[in-house]
N, C-alpha and C positions, 0 to 999 in steps of 0.2 A: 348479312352484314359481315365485314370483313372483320375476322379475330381483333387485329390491332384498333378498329373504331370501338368494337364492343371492350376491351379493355382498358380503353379511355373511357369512356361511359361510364363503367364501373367506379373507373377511379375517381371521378369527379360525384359520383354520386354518391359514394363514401365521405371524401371528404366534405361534402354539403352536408352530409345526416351525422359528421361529431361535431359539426356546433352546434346542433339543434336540443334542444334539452331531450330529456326521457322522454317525458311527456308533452303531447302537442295539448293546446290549447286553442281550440275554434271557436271564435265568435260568429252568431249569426244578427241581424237583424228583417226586423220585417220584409224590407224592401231587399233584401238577399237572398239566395236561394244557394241552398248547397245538396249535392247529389253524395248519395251515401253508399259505398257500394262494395257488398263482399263473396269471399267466396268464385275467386274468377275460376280458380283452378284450370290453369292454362289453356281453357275455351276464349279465342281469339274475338271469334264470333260474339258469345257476348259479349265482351268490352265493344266491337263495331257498332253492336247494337244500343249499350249504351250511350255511346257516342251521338249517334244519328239521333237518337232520341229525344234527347238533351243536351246536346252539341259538344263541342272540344273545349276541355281544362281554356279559360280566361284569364284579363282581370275582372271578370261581370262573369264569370263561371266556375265558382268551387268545388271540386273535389277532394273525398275523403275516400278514399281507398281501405278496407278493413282487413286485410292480409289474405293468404290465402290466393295466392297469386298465381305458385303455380302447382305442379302436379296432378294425375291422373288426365287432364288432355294434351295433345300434341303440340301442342304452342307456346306454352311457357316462357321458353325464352322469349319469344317475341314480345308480350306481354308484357316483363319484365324490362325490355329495352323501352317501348312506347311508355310504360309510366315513371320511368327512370328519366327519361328524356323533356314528357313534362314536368316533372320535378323539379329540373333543372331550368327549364324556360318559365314555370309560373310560381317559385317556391312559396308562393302568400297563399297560392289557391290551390295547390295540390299538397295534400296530406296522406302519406302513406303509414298505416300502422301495420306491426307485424304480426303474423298469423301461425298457428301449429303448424303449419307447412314451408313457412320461412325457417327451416332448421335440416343443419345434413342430416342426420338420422332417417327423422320423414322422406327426404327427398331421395336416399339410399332407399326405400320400402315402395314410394308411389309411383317412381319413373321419372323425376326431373335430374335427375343424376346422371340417367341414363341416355334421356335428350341431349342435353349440351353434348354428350360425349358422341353421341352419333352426328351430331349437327357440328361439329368439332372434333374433328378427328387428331389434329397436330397440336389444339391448343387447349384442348377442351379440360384438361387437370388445370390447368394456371386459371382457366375462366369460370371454373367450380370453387377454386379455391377462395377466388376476388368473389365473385357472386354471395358466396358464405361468409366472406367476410365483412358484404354489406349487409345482408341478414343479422 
């Protein structure tokens, strides 16, 4: 995806996450179903998998995302854009919280630092800096 899409993304999905209070509140009821899901660490594949399995973020399909989104697999960004992206298309039913790995520090130590910047050669300091700053 091209630098300037991915730093729209970002920015939108900053701005959507400071109205949302600290803390999210999820209601379920019987007749509801919500998928609960942590730990992606930038394994693309699982999230596919979750996906297939239990089909794509709805309004009849909640997601709660438990952080840990990206580092130690190759995909992170990726990962990152696709649940950023439904965030922004379902914000009732995607719920992301943030994880010990949503932090620079971490992501300087497990390699998401290092992705962006090899997958981003020209922009990849400005899309570390936006990405952190949605963390």
């Amino acid at each position: 995806l091209h630098a300037r899409y991915v730093l729209n993304l970002l920015h939108e999905t900053r701005k959507h996450l400071k109205q949302l209070p600290n803390i999210s509140h999820v209601s379920t009821c019987y007749s509801e179903e919500v998928t609960v899901c942590g730990d992606l660490h930038g394994q693309l594949d699982d999230l596919f998998l979750i996906f297939y399995k239990n089909g794509l973020p709805s309004p009849s399909k909640s997601y709660v995302f438990n952080g840990d989104f990206v580092d130690r697999g190759k995909q992170s960004l990726e990962i990152l854009i696709i649940l950023f992206t439904f965030l922004l298309i379902y914000p009732k039913e995607v719920h992301l919280n943030r994880g010990n790995h949503e932090d620079h520090m971490v992501n300087l130590r497990y390699g998401f630092s290092k992705e962006v910047m090899q997958k981003y050669k020209v922009h990849g300091k400005k899309i570390l800096r936006m990405i952190h700053n949605v963390f």
